[in-house]
N, C-alpha and C positions, 0 to 999 in steps of 0.2 A: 739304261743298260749299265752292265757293270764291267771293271777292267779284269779280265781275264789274263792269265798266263799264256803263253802260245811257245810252241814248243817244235825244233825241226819236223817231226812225226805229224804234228796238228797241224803246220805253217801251210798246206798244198789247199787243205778241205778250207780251212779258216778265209786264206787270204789269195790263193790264189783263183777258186773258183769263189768265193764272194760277190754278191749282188750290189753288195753295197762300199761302200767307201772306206778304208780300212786306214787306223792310225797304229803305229807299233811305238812303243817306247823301251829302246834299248836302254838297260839300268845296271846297274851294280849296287846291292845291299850296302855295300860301304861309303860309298860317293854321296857327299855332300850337298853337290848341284842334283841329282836325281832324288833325295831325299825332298828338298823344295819342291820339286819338278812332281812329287807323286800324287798331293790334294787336286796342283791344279787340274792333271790329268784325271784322276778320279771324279771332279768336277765338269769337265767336259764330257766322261763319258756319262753322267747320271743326265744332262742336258741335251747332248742329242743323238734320239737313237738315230737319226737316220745313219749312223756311221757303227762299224764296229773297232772297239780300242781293246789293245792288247798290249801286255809286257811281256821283255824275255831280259831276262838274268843270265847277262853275259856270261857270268862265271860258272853256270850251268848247261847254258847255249851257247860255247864257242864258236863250234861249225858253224849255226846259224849268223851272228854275228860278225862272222868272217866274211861269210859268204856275201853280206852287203856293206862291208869293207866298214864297220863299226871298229874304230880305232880308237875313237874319245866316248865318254859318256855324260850327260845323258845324248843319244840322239835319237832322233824322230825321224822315220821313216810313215811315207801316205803310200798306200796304193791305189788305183781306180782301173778297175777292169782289167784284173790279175796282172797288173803293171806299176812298175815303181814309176811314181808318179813325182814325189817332194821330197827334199830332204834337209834336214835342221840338224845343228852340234851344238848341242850348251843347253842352259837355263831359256826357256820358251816363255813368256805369259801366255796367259787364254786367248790374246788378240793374236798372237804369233800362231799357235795351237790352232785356229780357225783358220787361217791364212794357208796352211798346209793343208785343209782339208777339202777349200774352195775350187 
């Protein structure tokens, strides 16, 4: 699978009626820890589908980002059955990135 955009509008159908286990990565184009943070995520999501990954560009997605109290960047947000389930602030490796997802 691949990392998708997600967006307020998509955020209901995407993640909150999802079947499956849901990783978001809050980012910001300019930030230097989400820049690192992008292969590994893109990496995860080509490895396992059993999960959907998504990104939202804070600076496109405020409201969204607000609304789960994303204050630093990068963070990670998991869902599991339309519920916030995990949550991570910073630079993650793929050990970390799986830990959220378990």
């Amino acid at each position: 699978m691949s990392v998708e955009k997600l967006t307020a509008e998509s955020f209901e159908k995407e993640v909150l009626l999802s079947d499956k286990p849901v990783l978001i990565d809050f980012f910001a184009t300019w930030c230097g820890p989400c820049k690192m943070l992008a292969p590994v995520i893109d990496e995860l999501a080509k490895e396992k589908t059993d999960i959907k990954v998504f990104k939202v560009d804070v600076d496109e997605q405020g409201e969204l980002a607000g609304r789960f109290g994303v204050y630093s960047i990068p963070t990670i947000i998991t869902f599991k059955d339309g519920k916030q389930y995990k949550k991570a602030v910073g630079y993650q490796p793929k050990a970390g990135l799986l830990k959220l997802v378990e």
